[in-house]
TORKOL-4160 file (C-alpha; in steps of 0.2 Angstrom, whole numbers, padded with zeros to 4 digits, m for minus):
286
<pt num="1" X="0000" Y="0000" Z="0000"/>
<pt num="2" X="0005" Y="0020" Z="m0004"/>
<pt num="3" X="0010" Y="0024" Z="0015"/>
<pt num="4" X="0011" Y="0042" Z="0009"/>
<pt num="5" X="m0008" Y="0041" Z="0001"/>
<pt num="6" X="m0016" Y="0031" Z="0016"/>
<pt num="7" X="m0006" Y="0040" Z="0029"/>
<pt num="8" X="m0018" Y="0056" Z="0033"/>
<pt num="9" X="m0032" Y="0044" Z="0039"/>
<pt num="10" X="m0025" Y="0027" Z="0044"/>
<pt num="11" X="m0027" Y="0023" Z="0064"/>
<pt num="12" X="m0013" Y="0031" Z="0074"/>
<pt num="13" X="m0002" Y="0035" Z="0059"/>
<pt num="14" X="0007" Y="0047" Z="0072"/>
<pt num="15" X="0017" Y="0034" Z="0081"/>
<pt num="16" X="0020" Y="0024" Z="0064"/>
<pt num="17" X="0039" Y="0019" Z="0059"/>
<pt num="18" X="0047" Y="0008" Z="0046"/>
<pt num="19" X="0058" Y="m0003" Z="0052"/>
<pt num="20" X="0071" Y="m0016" Z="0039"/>
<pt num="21" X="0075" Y="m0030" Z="0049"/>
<pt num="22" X="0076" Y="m0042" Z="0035"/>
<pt num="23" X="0070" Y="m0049" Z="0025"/>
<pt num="24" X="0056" Y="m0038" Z="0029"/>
<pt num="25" X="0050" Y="m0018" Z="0031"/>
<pt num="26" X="0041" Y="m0019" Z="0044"/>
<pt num="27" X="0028" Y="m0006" Z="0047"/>
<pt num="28" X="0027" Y="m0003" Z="0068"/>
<pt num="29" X="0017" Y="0007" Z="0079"/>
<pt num="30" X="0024" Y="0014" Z="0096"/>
<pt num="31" X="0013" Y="0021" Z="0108"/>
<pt num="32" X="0012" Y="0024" Z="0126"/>
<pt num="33" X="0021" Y="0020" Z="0143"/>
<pt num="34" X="0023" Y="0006" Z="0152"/>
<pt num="35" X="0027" Y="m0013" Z="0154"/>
<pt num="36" X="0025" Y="m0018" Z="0134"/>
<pt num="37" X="0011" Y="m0029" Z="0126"/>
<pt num="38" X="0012" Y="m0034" Z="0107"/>
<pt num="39" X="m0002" Y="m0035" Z="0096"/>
<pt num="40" X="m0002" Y="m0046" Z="0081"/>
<pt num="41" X="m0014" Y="m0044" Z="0069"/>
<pt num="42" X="m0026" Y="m0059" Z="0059"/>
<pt num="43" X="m0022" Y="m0064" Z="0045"/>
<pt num="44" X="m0030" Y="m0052" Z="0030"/>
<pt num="45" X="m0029" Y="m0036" Z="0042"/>
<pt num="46" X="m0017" Y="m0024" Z="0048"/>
<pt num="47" X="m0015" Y="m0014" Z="0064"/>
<pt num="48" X="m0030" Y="m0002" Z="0063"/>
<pt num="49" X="m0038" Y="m0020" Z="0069"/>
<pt num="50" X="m0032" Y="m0011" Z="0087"/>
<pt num="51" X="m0038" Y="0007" Z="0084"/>
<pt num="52" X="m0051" Y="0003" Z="0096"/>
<pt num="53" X="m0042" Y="m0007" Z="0109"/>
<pt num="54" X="m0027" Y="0004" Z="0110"/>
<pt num="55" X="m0035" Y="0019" Z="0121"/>
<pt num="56" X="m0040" Y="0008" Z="0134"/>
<pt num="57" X="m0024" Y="m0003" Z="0134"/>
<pt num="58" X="m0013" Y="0014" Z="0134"/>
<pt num="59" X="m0017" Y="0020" Z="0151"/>
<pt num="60" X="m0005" Y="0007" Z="0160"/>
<pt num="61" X="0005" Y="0003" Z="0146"/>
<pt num="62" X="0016" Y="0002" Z="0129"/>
<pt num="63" X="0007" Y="m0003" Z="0114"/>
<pt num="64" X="0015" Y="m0012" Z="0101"/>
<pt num="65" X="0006" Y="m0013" Z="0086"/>
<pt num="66" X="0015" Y="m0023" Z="0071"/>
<pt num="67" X="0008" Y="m0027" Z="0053"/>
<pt num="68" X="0011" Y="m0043" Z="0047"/>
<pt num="69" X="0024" Y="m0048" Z="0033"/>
<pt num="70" X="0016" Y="m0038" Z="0017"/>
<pt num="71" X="m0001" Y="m0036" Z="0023"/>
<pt num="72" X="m0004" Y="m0017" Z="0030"/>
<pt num="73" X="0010" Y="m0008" Z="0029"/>
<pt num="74" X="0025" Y="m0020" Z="0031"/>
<pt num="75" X="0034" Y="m0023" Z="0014"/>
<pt num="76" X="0037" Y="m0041" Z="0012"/>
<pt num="77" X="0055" Y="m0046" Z="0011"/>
<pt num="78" X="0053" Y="m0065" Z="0005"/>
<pt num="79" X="0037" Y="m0072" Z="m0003"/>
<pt num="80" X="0041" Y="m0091" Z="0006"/>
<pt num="81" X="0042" Y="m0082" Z="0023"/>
<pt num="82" X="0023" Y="m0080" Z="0025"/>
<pt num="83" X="0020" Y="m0098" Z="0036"/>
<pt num="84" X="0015" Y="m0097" Z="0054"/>
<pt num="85" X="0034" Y="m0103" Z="0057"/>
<pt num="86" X="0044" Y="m0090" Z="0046"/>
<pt num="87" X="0032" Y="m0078" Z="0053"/>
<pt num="88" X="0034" Y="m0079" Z="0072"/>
<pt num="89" X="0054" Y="m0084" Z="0068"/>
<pt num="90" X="0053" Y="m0064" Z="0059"/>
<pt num="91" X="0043" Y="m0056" Z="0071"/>
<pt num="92" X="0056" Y="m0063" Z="0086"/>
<pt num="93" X="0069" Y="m0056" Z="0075"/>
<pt num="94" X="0061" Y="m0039" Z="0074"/>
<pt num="95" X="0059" Y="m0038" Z="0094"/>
<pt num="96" X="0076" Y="m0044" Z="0095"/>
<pt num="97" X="0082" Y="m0029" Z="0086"/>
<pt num="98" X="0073" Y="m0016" Z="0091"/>
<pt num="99" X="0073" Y="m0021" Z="0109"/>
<pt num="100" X="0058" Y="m0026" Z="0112"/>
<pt num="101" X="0052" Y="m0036" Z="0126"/>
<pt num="102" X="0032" Y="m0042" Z="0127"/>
<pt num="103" X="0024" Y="m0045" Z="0144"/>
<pt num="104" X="0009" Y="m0047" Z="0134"/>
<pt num="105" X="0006" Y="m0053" Z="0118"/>
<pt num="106" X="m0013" Y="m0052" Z="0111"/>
<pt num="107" X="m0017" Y="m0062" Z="0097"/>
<pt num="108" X="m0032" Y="m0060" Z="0086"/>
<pt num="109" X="m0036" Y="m0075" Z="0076"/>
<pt num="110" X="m0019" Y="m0082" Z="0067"/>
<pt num="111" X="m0012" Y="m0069" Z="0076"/>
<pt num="112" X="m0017" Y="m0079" Z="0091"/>
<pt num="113" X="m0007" Y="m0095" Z="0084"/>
<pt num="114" X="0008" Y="m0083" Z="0077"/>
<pt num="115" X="0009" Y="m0080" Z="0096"/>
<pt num="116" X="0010" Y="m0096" Z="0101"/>
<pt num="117" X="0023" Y="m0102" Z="0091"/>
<pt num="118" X="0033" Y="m0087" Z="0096"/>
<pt num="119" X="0030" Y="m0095" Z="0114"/>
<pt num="120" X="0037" Y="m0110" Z="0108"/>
<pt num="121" X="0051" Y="m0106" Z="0100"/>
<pt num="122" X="0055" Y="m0092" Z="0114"/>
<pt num="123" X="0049" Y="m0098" Z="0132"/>
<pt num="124" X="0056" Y="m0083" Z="0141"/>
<pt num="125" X="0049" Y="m0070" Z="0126"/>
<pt num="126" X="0033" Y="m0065" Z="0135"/>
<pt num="127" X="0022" Y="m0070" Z="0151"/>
<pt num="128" X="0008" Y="m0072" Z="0143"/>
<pt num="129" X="m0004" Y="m0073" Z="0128"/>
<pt num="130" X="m0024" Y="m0068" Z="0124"/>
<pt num="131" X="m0030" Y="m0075" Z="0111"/>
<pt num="132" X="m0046" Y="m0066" Z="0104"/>
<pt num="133" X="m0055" Y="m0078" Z="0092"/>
<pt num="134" X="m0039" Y="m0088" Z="0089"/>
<pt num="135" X="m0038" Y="m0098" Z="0073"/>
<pt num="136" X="m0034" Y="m0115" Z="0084"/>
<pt num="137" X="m0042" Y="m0127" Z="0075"/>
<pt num="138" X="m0041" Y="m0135" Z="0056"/>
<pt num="139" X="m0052" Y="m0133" Z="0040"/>
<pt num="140" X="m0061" Y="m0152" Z="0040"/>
<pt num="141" X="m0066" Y="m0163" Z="0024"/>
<pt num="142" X="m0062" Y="m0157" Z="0008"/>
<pt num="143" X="m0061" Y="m0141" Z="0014"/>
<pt num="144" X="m0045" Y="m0143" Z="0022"/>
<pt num="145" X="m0038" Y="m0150" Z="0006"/>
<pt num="146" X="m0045" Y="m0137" Z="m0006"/>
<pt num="147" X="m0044" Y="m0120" Z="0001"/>
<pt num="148" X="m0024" Y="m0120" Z="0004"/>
<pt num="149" X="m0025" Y="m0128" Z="m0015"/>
<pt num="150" X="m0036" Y="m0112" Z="m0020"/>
<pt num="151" X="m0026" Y="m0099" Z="m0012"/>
<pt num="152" X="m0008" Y="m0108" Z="m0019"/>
<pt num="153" X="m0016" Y="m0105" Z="m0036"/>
<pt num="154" X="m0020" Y="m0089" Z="m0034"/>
<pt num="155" X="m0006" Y="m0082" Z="m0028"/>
<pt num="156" X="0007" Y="m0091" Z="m0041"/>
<pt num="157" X="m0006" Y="m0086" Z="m0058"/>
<pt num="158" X="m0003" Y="m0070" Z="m0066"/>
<pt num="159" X="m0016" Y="m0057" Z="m0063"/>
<pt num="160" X="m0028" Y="m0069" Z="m0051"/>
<pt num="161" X="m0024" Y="m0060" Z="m0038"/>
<pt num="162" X="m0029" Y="m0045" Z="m0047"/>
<pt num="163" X="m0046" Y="m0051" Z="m0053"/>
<pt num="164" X="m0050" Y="m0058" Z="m0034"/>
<pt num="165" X="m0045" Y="m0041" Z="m0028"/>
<pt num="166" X="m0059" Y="m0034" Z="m0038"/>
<pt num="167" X="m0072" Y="m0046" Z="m0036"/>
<pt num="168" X="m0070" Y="m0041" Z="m0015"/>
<pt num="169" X="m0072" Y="m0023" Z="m0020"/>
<pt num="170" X="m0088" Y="m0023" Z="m0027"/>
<pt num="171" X="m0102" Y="m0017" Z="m0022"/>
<pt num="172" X="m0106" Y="m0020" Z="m0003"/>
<pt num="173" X="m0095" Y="m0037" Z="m0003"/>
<pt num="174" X="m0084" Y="m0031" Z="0012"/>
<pt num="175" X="m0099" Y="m0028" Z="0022"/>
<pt num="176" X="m0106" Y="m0043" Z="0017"/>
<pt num="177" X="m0092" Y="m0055" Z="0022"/>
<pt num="178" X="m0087" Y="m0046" Z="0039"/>
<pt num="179" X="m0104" Y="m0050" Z="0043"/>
<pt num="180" X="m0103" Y="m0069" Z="0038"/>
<pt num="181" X="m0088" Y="m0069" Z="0052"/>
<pt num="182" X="m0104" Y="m0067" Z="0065"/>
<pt num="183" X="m0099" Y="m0045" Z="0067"/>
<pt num="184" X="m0105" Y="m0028" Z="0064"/>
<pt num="185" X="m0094" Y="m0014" Z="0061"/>
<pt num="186" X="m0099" Y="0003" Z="0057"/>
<pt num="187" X="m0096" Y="0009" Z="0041"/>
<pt num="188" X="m0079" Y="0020" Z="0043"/>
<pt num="189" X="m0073" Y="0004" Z="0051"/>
<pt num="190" X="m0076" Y="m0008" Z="0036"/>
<pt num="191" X="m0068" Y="0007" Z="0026"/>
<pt num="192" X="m0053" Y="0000" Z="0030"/>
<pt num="193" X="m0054" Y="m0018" Z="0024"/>
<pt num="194" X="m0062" Y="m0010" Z="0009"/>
<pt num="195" X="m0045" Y="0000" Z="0007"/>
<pt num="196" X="m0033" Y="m0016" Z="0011"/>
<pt num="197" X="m0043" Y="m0026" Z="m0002"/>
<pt num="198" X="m0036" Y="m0014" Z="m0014"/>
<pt num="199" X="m0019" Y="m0016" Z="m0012"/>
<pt num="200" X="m0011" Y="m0029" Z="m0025"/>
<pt num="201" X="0002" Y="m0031" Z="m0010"/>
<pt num="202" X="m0010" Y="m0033" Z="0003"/>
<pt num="203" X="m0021" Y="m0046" Z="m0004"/>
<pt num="204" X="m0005" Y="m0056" Z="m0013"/>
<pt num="205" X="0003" Y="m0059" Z="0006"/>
<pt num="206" X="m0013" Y="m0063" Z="0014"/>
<pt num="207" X="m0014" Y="m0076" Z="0000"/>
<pt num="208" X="0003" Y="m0083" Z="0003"/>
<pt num="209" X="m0001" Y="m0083" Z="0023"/>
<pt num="210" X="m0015" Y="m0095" Z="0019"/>
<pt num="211" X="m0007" Y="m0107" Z="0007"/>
<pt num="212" X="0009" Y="m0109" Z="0016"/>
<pt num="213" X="m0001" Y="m0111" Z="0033"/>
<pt num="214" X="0000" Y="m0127" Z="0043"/>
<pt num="215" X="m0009" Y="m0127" Z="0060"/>
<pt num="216" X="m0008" Y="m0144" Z="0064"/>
<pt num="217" X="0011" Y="m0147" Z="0074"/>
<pt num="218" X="0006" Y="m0133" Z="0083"/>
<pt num="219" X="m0011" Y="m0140" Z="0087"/>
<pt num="220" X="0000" Y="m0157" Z="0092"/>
<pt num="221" X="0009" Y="m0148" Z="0105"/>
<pt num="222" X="m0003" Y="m0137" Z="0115"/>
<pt num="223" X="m0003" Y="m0150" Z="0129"/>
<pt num="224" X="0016" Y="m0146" Z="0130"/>
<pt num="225" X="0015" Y="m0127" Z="0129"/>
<pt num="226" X="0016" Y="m0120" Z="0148"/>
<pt num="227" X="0014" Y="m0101" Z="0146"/>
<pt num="228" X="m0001" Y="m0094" Z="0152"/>
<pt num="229" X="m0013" Y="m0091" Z="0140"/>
<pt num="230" X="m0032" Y="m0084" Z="0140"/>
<pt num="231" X="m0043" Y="m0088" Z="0125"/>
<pt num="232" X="m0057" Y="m0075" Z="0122"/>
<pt num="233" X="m0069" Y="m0080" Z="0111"/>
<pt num="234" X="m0085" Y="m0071" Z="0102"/>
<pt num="235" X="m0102" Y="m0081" Z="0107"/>
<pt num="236" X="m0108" Y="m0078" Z="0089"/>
<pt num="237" X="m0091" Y="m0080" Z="0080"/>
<pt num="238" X="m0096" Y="m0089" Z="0062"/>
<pt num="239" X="m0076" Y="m0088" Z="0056"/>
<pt num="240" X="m0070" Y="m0099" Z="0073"/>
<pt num="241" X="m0081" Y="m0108" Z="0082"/>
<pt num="242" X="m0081" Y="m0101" Z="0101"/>
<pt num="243" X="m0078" Y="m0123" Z="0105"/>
<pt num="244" X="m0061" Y="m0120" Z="0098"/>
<pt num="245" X="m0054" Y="m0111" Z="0112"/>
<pt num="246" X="m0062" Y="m0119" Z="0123"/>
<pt num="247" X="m0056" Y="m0135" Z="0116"/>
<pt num="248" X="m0039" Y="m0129" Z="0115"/>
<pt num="249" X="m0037" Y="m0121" Z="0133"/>
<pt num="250" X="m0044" Y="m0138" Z="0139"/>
<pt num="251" X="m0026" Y="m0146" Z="0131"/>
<pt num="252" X="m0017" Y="m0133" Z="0139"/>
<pt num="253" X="m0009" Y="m0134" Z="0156"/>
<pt num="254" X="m0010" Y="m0115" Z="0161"/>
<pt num="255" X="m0025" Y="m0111" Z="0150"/>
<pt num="256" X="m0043" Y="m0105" Z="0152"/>
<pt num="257" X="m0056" Y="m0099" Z="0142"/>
<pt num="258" X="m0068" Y="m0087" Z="0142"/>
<pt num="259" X="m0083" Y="m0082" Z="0130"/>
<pt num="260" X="m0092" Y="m0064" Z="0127"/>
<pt num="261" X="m0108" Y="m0065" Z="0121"/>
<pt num="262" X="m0116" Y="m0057" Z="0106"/>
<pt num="263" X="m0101" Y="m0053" Z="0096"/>
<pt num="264" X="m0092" Y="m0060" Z="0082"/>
<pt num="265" X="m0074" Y="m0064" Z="0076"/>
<pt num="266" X="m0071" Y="m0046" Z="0076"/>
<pt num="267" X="m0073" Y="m0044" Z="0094"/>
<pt num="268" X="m0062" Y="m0032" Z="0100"/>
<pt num="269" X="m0068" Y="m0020" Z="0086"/>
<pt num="270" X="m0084" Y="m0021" Z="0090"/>
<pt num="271" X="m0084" Y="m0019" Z="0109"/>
<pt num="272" X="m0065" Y="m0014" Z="0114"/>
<pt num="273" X="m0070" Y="m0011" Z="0132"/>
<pt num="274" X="m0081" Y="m0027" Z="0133"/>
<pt num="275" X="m0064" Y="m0038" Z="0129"/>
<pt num="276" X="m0054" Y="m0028" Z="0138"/>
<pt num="277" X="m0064" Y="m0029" Z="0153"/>
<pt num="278" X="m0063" Y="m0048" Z="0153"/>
<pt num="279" X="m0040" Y="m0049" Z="0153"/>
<pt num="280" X="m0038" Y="m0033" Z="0161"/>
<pt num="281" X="m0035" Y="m0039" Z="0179"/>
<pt num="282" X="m0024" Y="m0050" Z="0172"/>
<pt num="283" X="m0010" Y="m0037" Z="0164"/>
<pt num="284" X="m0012" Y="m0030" Z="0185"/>
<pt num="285" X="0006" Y="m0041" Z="0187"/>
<pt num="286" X="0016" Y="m0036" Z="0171"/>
């Protein structure tokens, strides 16, 4: 996306900075004072997911906000470095460079599993992860076969990306697929998806995030993953079943779960302060 186009309007474009730490660019937001909490993103969005959240998170602490390798505003560095993996392996390099220690990390969706990995692959990273609607659990059937098919084809044909892009603008098709997640956003709100959905860049990373995704080692090895985690999830999320976090801080030995009625996999834009209210005793300790 044209950072210099977008930037007038975009969410917090104030406390935005470019950062190369390769193979990426890395679009970050910076803001407030404080022990530190990271935010990452869902796959297909970018940090003005957050706008709403940030306010009420800023009072006690440092926000930040990245966007994930080429969607948003981050220039990606490496098309093969868009799987769950690669990801949390770049984003722990970022931190790493920039000096960034998490207490927190909340994750929204995959963003939830990025943090997980990172978890893994770091024990002493962070203390703890929130996961809002996280993307724990596997397509089934014949879905799980063809959509990581569909979105490899995409992304590798010349000018499919391009005629998707286009198909997702038209008319009221934003609204219409935020609402098939089970949310409601107000119209400046789905603005933004509308404007991500424009950018060639945008949609070709989120394409390569779903084709090179695999959830299920991950999945394998929640039983084994000690950090303390709380899972959020939307009691009318049509996207992620709420049973999926539930089922997943089940397998987990420092897990609970938690559910907020009447929203949708886009929770925490719908009603910040409802989904801050319910992990906001826990950042108490950071």
């Amino acid at each position: 996306m044209d950072w210099a186009k977008e930037r007038a309007t975009w969410p917090y474009s104030q406390h935005s900075r470019f950062v190369l730490c390769k193979p990426h660019r890395w679009h970050i937001q910076d803001i407030g004072k404080g022990p530190t909490i990271l935010l990452i993103h869902g796959a297909g969005s970018s940090t003005h997911s957050w706008q709403h959240l940030v306010p009420l998170l800023i009072e006690t602490h440092r926000v930040i906000a990245i966007d994930l390798p080429g969607q948003g505003f981050t220039q990606l560095g490496a098309q093969q470095r868009c799987s769950l993996n690669t990801m949390a392996e770049d984003i722990i390099s970022l931190c790493r460079n920039e000096g960034i220690q998490p207490n927190t990390i909340i994750g929204h969706s995959a963003g939830a599993a990025i943090a997980l990995r990172i978890s893994e692959l770091e024990p002493e990273f962070s203390k703890r992860i929130i996961g809002i609607n996280a993307a724990l659990d596997t397509f089934k059937g014949v879905a799980g076969a063809l959509f990581p098919f569909l979105a490899k084809t995409i992304a590798a044909v010349p000018f499919a990306t391009d005629f998707f892009r286009m198909q997702a603008a038209k008319g009221n098709a934003i609204e219409r697929i935020i609402k098939g997640t089970g949310s409601n956003l107000s119209q400046g709100d789905l603005n933004f998806y509308s404007r991500l959905l424009a950018s060639q860049s945008h949609v070709n990373a989120t394409l390569q995030m779903m084709a090179q995704w695999q959830l299920e080692p991950l999945i394998e090895r929640l039983p084994k993953n000690l950090i303390s985690t709380l899972l959020i999830a939307g009691g009318h999320d049509s996207a992620v079943p709420p049973n999926t976090s539930k089922k997943a801080a089940a397998q987990m030995p420092n897990a609970r779960y938690t559910i907020i009625p009447n929203l949708g996999h886009l929770a925490h834009e719908e009603r910040a302060g409802g989904v801050v209210s319910l992990f906001r005793d826990a950042l108490t300790d950071c």
